[in-house]
VOVEX-724345 format. One record per residue (C-alpha): z, y, x; residue number from 0; residue in one letter. Coordinates in steps of 0.2 Angstrom, whole numbers, plus 5000, padded with zeros to 4 digits. Layout:
BEGIN
(node (Z, Y, X), NUM, 'A')
...
***
This chain:
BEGIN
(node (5122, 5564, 5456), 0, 'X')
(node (5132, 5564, 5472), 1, 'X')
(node (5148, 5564, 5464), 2, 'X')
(node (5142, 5549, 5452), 3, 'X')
(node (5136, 5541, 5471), 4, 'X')
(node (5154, 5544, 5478), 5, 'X')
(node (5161, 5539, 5463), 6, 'X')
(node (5152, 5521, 5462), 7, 'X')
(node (5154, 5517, 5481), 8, 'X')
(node (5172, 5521, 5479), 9, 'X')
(node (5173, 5508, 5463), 10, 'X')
(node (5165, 5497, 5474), 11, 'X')
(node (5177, 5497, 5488), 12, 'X')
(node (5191, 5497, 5477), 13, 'X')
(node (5185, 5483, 5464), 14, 'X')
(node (5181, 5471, 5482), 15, 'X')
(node (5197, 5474, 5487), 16, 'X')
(node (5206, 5469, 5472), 17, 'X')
(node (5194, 5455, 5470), 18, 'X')
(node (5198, 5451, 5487), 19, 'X')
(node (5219, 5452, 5484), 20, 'X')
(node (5220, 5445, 5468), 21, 'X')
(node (5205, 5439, 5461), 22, 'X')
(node (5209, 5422, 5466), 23, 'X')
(node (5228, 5423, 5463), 24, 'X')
(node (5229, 5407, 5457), 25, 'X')
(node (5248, 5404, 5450), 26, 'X')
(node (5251, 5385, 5448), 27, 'X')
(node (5258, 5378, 5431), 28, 'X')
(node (5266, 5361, 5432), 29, 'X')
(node (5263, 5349, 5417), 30, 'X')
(node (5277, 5336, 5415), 31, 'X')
(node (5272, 5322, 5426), 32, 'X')
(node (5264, 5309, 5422), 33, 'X')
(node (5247, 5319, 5423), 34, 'X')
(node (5229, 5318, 5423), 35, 'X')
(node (5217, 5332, 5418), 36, 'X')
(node (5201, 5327, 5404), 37, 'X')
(node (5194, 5345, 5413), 38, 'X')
(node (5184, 5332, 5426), 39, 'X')
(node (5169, 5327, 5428), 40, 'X')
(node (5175, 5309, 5432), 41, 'X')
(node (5192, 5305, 5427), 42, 'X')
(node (5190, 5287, 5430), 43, 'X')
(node (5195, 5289, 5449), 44, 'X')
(node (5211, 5295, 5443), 45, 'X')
(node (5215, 5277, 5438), 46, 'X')
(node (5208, 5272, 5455), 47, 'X')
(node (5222, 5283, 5462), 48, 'X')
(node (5234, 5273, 5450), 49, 'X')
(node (5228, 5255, 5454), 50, 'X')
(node (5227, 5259, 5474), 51, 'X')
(node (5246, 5266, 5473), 52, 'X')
(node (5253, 5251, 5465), 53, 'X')
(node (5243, 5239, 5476), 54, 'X')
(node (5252, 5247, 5490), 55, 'X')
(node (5268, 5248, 5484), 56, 'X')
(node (5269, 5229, 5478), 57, 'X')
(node (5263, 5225, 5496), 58, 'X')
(node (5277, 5236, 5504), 59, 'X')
(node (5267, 5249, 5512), 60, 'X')
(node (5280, 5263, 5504), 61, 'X')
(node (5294, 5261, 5490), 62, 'X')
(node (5287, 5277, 5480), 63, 'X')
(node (5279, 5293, 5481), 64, 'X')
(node (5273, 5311, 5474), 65, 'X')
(node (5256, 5316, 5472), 66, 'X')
(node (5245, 5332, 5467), 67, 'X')
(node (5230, 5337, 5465), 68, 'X')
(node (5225, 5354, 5463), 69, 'X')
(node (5207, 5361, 5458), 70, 'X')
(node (5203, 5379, 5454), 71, 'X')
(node (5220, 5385, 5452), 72, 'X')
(node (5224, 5369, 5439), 73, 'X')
(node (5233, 5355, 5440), 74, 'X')
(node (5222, 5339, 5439), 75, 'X')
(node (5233, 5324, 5443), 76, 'X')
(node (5249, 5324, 5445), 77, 'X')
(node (5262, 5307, 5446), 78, 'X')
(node (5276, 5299, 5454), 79, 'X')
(node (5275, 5283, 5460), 80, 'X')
(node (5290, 5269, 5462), 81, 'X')
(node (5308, 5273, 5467), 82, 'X')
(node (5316, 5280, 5483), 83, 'X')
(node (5321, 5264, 5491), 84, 'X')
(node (5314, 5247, 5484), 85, 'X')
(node (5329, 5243, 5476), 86, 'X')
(node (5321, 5251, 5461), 87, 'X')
(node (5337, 5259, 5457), 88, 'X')
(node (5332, 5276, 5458), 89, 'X')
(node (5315, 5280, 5451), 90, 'X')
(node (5305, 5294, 5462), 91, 'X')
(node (5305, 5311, 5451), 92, 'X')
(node (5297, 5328, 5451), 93, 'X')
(node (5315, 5333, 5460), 94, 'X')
(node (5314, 5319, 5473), 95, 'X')
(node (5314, 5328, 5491), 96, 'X')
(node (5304, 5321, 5503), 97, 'X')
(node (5305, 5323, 5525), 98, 'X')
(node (5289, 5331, 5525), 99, 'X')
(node (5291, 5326, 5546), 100, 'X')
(node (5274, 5335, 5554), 101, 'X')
(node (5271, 5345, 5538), 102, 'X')
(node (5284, 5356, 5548), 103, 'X')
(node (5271, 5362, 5558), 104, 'X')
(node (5262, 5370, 5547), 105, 'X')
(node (5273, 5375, 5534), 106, 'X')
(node (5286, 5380, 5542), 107, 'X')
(node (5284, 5385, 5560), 108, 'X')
(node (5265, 5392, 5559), 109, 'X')
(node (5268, 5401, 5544), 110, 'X')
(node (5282, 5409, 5556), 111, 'X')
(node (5270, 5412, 5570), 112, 'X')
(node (5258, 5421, 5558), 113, 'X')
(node (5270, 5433, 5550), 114, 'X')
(node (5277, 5437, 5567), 115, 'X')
(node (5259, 5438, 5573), 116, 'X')
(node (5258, 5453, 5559), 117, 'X')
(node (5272, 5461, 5561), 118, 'X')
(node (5267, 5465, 5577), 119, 'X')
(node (5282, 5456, 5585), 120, 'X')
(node (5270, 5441, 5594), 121, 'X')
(node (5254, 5441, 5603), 122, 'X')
(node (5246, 5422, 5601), 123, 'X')
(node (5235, 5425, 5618), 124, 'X')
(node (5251, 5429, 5624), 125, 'X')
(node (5258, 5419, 5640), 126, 'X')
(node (5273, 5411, 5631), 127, 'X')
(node (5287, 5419, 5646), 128, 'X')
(node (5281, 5432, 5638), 129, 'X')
(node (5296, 5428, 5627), 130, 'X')
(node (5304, 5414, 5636), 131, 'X')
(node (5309, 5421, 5654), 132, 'X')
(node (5315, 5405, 5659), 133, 'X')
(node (5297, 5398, 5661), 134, 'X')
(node (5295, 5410, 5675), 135, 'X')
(node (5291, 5400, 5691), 136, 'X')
(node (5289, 5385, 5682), 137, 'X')
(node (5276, 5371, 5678), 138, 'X')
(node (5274, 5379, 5660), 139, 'X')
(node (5273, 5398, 5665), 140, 'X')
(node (5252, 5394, 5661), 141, 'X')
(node (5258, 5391, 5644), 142, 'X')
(node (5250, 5401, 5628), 143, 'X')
(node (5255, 5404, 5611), 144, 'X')
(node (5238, 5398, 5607), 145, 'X')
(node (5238, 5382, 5621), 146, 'X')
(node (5253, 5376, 5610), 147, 'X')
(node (5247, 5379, 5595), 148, 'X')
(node (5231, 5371, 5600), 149, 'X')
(node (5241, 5357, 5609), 150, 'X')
(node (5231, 5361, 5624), 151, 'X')
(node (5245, 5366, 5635), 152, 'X')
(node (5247, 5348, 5643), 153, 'X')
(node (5263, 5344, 5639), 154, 'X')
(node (5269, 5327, 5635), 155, 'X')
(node (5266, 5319, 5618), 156, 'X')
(node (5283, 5319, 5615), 157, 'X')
(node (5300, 5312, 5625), 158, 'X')
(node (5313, 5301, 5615), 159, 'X')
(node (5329, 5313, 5622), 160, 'X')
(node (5341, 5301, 5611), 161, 'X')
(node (5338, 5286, 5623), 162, 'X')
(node (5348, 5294, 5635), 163, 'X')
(node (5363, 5295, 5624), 164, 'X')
(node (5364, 5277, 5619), 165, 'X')
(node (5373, 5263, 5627), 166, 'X')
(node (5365, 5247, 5630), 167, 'X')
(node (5370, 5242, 5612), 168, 'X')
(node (5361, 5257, 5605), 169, 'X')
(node (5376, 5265, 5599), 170, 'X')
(node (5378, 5281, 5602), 171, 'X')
(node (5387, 5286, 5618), 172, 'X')
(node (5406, 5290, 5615), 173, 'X')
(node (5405, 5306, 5627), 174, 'X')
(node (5389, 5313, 5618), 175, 'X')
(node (5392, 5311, 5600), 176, 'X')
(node (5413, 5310, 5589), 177, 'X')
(node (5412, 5304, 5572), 178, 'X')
(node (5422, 5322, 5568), 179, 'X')
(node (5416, 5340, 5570), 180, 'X')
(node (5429, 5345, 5585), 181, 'X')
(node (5427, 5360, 5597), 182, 'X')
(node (5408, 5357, 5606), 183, 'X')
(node (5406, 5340, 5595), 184, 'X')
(node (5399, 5351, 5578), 185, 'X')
(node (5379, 5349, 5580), 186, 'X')
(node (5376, 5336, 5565), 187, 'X')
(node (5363, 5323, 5568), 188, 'X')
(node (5369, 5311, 5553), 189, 'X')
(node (5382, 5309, 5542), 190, 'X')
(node (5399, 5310, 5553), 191, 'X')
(node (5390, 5310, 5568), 192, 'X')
(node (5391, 5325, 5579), 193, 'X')
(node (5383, 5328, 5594), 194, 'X')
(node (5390, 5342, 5611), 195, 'X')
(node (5381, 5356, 5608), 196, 'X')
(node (5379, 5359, 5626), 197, 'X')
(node (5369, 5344, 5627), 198, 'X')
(node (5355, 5355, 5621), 199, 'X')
(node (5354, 5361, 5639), 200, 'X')
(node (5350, 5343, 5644), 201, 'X')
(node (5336, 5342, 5632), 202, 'X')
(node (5328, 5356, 5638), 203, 'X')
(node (5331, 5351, 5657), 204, 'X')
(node (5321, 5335, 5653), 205, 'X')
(node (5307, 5345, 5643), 206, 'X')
(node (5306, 5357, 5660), 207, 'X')
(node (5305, 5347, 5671), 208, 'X')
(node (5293, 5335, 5663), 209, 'X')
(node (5274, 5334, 5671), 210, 'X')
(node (5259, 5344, 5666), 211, 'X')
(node (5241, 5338, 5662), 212, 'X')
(node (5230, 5356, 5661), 213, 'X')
(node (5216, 5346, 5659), 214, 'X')
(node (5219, 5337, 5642), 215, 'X')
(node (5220, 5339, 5623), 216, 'X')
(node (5238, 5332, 5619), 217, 'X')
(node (5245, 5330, 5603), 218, 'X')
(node (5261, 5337, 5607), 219, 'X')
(node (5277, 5338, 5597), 220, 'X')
(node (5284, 5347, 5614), 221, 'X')
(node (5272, 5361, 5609), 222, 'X')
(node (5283, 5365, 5593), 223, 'X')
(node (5301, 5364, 5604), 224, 'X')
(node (5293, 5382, 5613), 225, 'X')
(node (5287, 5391, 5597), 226, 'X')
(node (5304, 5386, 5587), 227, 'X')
(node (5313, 5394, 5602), 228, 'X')
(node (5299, 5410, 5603), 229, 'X')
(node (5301, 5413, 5583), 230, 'X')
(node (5321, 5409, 5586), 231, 'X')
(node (5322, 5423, 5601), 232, 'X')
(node (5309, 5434, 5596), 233, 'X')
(node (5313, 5437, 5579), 234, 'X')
(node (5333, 5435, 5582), 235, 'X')
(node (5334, 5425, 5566), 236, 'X')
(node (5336, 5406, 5565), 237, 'X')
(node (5318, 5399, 5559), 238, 'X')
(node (5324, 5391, 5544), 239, 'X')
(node (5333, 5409, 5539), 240, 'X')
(node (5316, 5417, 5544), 241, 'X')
(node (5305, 5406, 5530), 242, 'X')
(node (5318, 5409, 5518), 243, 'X')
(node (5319, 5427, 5519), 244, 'X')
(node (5298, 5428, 5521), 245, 'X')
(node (5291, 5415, 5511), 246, 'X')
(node (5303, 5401, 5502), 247, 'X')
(node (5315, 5412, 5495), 248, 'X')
(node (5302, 5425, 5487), 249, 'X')
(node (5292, 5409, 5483), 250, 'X')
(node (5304, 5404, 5469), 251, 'X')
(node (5306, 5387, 5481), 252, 'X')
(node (5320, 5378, 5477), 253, 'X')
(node (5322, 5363, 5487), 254, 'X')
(node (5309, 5367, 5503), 255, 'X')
(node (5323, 5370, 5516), 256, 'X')
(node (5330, 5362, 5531), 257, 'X')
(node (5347, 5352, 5531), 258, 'X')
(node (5345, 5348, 5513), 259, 'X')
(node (5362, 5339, 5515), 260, 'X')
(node (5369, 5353, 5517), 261, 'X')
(node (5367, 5360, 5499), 262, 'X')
(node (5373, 5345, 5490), 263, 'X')
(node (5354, 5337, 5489), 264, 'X')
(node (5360, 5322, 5499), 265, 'X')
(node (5355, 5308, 5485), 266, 'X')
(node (5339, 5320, 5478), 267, 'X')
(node (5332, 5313, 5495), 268, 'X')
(node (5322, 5299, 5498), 269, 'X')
(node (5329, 5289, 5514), 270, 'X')
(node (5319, 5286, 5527), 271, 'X')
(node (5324, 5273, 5536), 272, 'X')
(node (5340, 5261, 5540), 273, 'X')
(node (5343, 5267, 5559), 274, 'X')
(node (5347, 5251, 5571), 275, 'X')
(node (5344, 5261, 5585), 276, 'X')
(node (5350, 5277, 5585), 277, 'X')
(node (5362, 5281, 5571), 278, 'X')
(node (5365, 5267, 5565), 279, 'X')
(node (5367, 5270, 5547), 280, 'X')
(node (5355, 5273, 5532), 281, 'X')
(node (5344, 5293, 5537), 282, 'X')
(node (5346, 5301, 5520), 283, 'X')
(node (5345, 5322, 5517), 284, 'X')
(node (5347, 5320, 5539), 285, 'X')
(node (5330, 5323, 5546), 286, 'X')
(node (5321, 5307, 5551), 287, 'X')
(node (5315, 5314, 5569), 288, 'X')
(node (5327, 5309, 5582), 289, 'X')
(node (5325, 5324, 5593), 290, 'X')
(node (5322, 5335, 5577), 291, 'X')
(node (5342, 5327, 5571), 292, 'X')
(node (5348, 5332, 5591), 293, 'X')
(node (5340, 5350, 5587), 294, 'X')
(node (5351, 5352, 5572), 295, 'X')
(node (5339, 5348, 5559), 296, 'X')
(node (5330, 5364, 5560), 297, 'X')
(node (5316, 5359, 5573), 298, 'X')
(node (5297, 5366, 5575), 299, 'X')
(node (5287, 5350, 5576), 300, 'X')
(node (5299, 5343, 5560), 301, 'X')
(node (5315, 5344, 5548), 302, 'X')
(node (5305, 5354, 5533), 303, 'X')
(node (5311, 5345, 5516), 304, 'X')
(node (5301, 5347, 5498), 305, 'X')
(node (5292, 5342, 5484), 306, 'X')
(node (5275, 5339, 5480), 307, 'X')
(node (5277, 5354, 5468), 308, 'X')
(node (5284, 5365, 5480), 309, 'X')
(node (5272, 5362, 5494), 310, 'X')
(node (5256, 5362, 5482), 311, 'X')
(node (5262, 5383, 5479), 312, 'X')
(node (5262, 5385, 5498), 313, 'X')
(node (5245, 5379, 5498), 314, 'X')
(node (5237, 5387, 5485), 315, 'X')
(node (5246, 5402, 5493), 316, 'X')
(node (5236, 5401, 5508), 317, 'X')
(node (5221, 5397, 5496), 318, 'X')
(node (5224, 5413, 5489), 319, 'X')
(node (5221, 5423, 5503), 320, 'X')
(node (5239, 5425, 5507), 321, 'X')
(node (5244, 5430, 5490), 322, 'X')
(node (5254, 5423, 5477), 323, 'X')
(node (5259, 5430, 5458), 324, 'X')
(node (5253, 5448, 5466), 325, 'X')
(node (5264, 5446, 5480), 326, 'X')
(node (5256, 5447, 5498), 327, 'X')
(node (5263, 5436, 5512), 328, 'X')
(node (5251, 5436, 5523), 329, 'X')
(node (5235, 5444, 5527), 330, 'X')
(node (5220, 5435, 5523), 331, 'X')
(node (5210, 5436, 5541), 332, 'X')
(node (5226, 5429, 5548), 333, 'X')
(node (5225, 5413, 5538), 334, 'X')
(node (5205, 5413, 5540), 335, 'X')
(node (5208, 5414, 5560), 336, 'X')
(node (5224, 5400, 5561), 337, 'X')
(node (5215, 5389, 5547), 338, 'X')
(node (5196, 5390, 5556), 339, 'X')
(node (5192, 5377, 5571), 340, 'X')
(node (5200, 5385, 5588), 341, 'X')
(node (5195, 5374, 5601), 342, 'X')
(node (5181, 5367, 5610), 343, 'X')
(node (5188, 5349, 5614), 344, 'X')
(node (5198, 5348, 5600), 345, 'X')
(node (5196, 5349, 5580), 346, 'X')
(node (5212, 5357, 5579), 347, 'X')
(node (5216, 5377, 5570), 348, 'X')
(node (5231, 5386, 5574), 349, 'X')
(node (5243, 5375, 5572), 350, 'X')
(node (5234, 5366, 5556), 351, 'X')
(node (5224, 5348, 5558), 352, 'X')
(node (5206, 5350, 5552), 353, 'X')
(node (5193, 5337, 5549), 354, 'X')
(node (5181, 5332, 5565), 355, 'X')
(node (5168, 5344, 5568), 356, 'X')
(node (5154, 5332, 5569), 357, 'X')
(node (5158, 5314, 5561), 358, 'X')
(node (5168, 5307, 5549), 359, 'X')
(node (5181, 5301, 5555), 360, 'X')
(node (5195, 5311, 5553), 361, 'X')
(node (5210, 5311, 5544), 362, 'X')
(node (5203, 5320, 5528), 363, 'X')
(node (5192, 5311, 5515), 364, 'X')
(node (5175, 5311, 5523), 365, 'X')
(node (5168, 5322, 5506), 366, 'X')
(node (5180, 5336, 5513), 367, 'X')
(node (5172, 5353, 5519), 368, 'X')
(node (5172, 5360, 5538), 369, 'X')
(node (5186, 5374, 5531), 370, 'X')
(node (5198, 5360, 5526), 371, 'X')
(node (5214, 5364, 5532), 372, 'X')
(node (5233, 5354, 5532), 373, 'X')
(node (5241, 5341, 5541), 374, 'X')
(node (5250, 5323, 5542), 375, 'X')
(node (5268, 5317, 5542), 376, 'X')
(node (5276, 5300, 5554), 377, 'X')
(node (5287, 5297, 5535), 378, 'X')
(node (5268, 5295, 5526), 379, 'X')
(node (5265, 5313, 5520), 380, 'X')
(node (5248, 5324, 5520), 381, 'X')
(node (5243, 5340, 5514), 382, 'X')
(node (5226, 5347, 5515), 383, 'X')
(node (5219, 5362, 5507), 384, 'X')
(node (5200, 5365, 5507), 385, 'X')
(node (5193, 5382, 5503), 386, 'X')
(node (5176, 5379, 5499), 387, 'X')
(node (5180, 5366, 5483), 388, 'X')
(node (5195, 5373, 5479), 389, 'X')
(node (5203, 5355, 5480), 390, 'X')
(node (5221, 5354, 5486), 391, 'X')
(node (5229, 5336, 5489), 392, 'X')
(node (5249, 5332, 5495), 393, 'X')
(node (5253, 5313, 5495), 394, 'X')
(node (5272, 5314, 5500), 395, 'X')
(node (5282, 5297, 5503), 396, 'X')
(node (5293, 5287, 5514), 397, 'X')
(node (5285, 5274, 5519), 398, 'X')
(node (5296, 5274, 5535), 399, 'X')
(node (5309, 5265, 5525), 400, 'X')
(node (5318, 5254, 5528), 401, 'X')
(node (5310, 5253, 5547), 402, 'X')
(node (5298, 5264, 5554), 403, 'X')
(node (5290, 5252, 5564), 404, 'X')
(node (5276, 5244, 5553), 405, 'X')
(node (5264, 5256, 5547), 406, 'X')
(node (5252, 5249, 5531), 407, 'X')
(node (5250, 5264, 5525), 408, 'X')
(node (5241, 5270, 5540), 409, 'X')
(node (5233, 5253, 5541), 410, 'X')
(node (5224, 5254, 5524), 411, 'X')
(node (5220, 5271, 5525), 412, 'X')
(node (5230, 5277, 5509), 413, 'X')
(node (5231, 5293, 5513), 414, 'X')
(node (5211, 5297, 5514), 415, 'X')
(node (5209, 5284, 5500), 416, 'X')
(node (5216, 5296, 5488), 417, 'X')
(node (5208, 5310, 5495), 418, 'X')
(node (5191, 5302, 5493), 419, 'X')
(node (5196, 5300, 5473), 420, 'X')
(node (5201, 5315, 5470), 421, 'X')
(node (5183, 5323, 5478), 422, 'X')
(node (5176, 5309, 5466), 423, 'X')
(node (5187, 5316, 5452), 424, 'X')
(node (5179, 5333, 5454), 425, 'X')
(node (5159, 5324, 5455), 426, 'X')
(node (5160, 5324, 5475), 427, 'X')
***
């Protein structure tokens, strides 16, 4: 009788702990796109999805765009929208590559932090000169890996470096930037553009001496700059070599990568804006954030490239517990405790957006649970994830293109439009 107690405690530990590893090991299958599942309880949102899409493209909100939804493990509406610039030349594909811009955040740098954080190499309550001696003495020696992840370290929202390295006719200064990679001119912010490596030194001047509110929740992209340079110190690895060895490479991720110019996938890009001010040429496979571009295109707060597709595994990844086609990547308390609300002033996890504590207006569809997670992009992307329905959503576009400066798609809300459909797909 014992024994048959020992046994049956012991089946009982080892059948939650499977359940826990792989009982939700949900590996995505991709139908060809276009793509709408009869598996819901109310399919006519989808074609509210498509009507809503079309509106906004015609009314020049975006020229095209990628979306997924993802319930249960199952793909449940899946389309690509218009063409890659509005010349309608190039129709947007399940291979068109999109500047995921502060997607980066989350699926590049944090996921770095949280395998660091496992490996035992990174503390998050940490003080970040910790890791970075050169804070030492400064206004920033307060700083936290969890402050910057909470974007509660006081920093600045963010400083437009590259306005320094124009001249009054925004083109770019001839002492900075040669149109040919020479000697200390080889850090590429665009095509035939390189910038003096050693003015790095001048951006991080400007970011250290820049002022400090303690007091405040700041959205910060400054935040991402110090735990680029942490996972880039700490772990002796560039970031973007880190993700591939950890998580894109064993992934099967094809085109989630930094610099996609670099391997050829120029063209596979949408563009994301013809530069007037900066570049002055057409930013296409070159990331669209200026101060990401002066960084080398490998940046924490942006520079990540991908697809609908590719991103949708990342998530359900993290839906997963941390597991993904038996293979762990991370632990599954590690995601709970980045993915979970963090602060008391703030909705924000660990590096991932979530939606408001109390009201409604947030960025995620107002039907979303508490234990949503994701994040949005400047170039018009989002990615939210939410546990308790089992519901994941990634709009990517480029509706920076061809300037940045209007912003319809924020202004009708497209984003959370879709969101709201595809809750109403599943009977929300």
């Amino acid at each position: 009788m014992k024994a048959f107690k020992t046994f049956t405690i012991l089946s009982i530990f080892l059948f939650s702990f499977m359940k826990r590893d792989y009982a939700k090991d949900y590996v995505l299958e991709f139908p060809k796109a276009p793509y709408v599942s009869k598996n819901v309880v109310n399919p006519n949102a989808f074609l509210k999805i498509d009507q809503h899409v079309q509106a906004q493209i015609q009314r020049g909100a975006f020229p095209g765009c990628q979306i997924m939804g993802i319930h249960k493990g199952e793909v449940i509406y899946y389309k690509n929208f218009g063409s890659l610039d509005y010349t309608k030349n190039h129709r947007v594909n399940e291979e068109t590559i999109y500047d995921l811009a502060s997607l980066s955040k989350i699926l590049a740098t944090t996921l770095a932090i949280m395998k660091m954080q496992e490996l035992g190499m990174i503390k998050i309550d940490a003080p970040a000169k910790n890791y970075l001696s050169f804070i030492n003495g400064s206004n920033k020696e307060h700083l936290t890996l969890q402050s910057l992840l909470l974007h509660e370290g006081g920093l600045k929202a963010w400083i437009p470096f590259y306005k320094e390295t124009i001249d009054e006719d925004n083109q770019p200064l001839s002492e900075i930037y040669k149109n040919k990679a020479d000697g200390f001119y080889r850090l590429p912010v665009a095509d035939n553009l390189f910038m003096d490596i050693r003015y790095m030194n001048n951006i991080w001047n400007t970011i250290m001496e820049s002022p400090v509110n303690r007091r405040n929740y700041v959205y910060s992209d400054l935040n991402f700059y110090f735990l680029e340079r942490i996972v880039r110190m700490v772990s002796k690895e560039e970031m973007d070599i880190f993700l591939e060895n950890h998580f894109y490479k064993p992934l099967g991720l094809k085109y989630t990568l930094f610099n996609p110019w670099k391997k050829g996938l120029k063209l596979q890009c949408a563009p994301t804006e013809i530069d007037k001010y900066f570049r002055q040429q057409k930013i296409q496979g070159y990331v669209h954030d200026q101060g990401a571009a002066m960084a080398g295109g490998v940046a924490g707060h942006a520079g990540l490239f991908s697809t609908s597709k590719e991103v949708a595994i990342l998530l359900q990844m993290l839906l997963n517990g941390g597991v993904y086609n038996k293979k762990r990547y991370l632990q599954e308390k590690t995601i709970e405790q980045y993915t979970s609300y963090q602060s008391k002033i703030s909705r924000r996890g660990l590096g991932f957006d979530k939606p408001e504590k109390s009201k409604d207006a947030g960025p995620a569809s107002d039907k979303a649970s508490k234990s949503t997670f994701g994040h949005l992009g400047f170039t018009g992307t989002v990615a939210w994830a939410d546990p308790e329905n089992e519901l994941i959503y990634i709009f990517l576009s480029n509706r920076t293109f061809p300037s940045a400066e209007k912003n319809l798609l924020a202004k009708e809300k497209t984003r959370k439009v879709i969101h709201d459909y595809l809750y109403e797909s599943i009977g929300k």
